[in-house]
C-alpha positions as CSV (number, residue, x, y, z in Angstrom):
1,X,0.0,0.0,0.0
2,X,1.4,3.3,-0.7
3,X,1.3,6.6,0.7
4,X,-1.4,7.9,-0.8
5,X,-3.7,5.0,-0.9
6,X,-5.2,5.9,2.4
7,X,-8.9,4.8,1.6
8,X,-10.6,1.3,2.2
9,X,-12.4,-1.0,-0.4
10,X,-15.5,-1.7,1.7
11,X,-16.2,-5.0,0.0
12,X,-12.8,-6.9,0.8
13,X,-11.3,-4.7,3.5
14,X,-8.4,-3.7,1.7
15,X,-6.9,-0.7,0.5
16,X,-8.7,1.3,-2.2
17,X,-7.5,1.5,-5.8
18,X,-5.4,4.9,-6.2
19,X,-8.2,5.7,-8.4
20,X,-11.3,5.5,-5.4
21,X,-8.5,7.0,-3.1
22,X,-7.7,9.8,-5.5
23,X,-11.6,10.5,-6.0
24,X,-11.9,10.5,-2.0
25,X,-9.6,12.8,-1.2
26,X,-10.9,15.5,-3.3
27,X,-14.3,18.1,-4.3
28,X,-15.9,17.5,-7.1
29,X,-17.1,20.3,-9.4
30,X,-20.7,20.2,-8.0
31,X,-19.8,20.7,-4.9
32,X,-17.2,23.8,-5.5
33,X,-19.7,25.8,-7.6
34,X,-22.5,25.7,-4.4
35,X,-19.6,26.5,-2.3
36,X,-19.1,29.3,-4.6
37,X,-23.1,30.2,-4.9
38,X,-23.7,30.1,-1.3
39,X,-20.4,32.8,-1.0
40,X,-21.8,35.1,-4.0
41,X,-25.1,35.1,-2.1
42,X,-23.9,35.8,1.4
43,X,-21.9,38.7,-0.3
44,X,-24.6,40.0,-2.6
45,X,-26.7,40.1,0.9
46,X,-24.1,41.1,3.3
47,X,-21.8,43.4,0.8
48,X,-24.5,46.5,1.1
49,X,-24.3,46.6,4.5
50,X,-20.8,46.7,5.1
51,X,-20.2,49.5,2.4
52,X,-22.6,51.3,5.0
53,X,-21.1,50.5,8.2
54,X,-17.7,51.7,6.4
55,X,-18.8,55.1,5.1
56,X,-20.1,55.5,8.6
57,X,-17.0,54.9,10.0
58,X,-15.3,57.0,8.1
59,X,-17.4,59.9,9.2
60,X,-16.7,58.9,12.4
61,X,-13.2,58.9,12.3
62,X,-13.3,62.3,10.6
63,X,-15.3,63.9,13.9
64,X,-12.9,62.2,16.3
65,X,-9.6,63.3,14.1
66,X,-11.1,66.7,14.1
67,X,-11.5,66.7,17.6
68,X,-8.4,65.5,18.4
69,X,-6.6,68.6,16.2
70,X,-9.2,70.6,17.9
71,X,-7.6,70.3,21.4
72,X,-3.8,70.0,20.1
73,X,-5.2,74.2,18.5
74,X,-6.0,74.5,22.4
75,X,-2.7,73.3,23.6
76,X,-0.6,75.6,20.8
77,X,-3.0,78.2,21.8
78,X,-1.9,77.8,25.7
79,X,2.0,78.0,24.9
80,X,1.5,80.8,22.3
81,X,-1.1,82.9,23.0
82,X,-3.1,82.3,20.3
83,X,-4.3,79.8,17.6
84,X,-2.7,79.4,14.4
85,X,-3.4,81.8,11.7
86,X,-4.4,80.6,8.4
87,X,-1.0,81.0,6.9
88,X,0.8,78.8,9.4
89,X,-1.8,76.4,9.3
90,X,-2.4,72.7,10.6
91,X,1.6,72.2,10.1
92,X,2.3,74.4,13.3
93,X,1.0,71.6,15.3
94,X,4.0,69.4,14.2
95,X,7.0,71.1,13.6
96,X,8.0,74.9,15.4
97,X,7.3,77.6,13.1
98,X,10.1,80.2,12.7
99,X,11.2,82.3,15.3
100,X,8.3,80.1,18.1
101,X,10.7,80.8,21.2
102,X,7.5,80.0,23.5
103,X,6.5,77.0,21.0
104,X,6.5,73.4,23.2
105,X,5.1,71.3,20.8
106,X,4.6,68.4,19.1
107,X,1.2,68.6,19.4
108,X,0.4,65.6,17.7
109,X,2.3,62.6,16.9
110,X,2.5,62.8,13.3
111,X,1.3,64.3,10.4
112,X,-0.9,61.5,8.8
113,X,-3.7,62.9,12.1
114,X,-4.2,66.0,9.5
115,X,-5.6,63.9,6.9
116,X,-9.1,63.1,6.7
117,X,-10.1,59.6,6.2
118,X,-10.4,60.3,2.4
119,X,-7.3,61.5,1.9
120,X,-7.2,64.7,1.6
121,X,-5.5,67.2,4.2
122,X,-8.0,69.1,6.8
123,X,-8.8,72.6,5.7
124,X,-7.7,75.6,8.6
125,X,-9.0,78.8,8.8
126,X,-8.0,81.3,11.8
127,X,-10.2,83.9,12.4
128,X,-12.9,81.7,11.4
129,X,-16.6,82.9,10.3
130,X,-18.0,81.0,13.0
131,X,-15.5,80.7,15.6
132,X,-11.9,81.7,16.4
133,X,-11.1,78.8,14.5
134,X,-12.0,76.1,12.2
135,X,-11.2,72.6,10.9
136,X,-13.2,70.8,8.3
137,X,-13.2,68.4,5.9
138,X,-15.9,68.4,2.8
139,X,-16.2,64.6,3.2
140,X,-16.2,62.1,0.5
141,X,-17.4,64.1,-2.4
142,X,-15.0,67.3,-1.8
143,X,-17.5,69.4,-2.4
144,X,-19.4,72.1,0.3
145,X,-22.7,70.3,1.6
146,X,-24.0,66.5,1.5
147,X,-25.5,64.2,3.4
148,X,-23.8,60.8,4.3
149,X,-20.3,60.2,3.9
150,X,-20.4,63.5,1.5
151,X,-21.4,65.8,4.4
152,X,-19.1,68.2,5.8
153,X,-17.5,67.8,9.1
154,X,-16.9,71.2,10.8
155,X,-15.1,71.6,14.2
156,X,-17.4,74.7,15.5
């Protein structure tokens, strides 16, 4: 008997021919392609819902980025005296701007934290029109208004 012969003929006791043993050990097409049928259908079922889950994440993820950059603003603001201005920016949060003697920073780890989830870089603005200052991000579509994952995430 060899290695692979590992099945029993169940009419004499003895080892299978490498033929019935090879067949054993294996699927056959039928039963691959409902493998397959059941998977397409789980995902045609399931699939929707986890797109949704994940665009809701990523909104979520955008609100607690923002609020994180929000209090590192509050921390620069502390050593400084005031928030960034517009033409520092975001980037004053990482690295000293020139001539920051009372500048203590890093505020935040790294600079991947002023991306939003979509890739793009937060937008700044200091004054803002609604508060000293802003962070926002126009969500998925990059574009002012939406609802979704396309709505816009705002820090005031």
């Amino acid at each position: 008997m060899t290695a692979r012969s590992t099945a029993f003929n169940r009419r004499t006791g003895g080892p299978a021919s490498r033929r019935q043993a090879d067949r054993a050990a294996g699927f056959t097409l039928l039963e691959l392609l409902v493998v397959l049928g059941i998977l397409a259908l789980l995902a045609a079922v399931a699939g929707p819902s986890v797109l949704r889950y994940m665009g809701k994440a990523r909104t979520e993820t955008a609100k607690a980025q923002i609020a994180s950059i929000s209090t590192a603003i509050e921390l620069y603001a502390l050593d400084m005296g005031a928030a960034p201005n517009s033409d520092l920016g975001l980037g004053a949060l990482i690295s000293a701007p020139q001539g920051a003697t009372r500048w203590r920073g890093p505020y935040l780890k790294n600079a991947n934290g002023l991306t939003d989830p979509w890739g793009r870089p937060y937008n700044y603005r200091s004054p803002g029109q609604h508060a000293p200052y802003e962070i926002f991000s126009y969500g998925q579509d990059n574009a002012p208004s939406g609802t979704g994952e396309d709505q816009d995430l705002v820090s005031w």
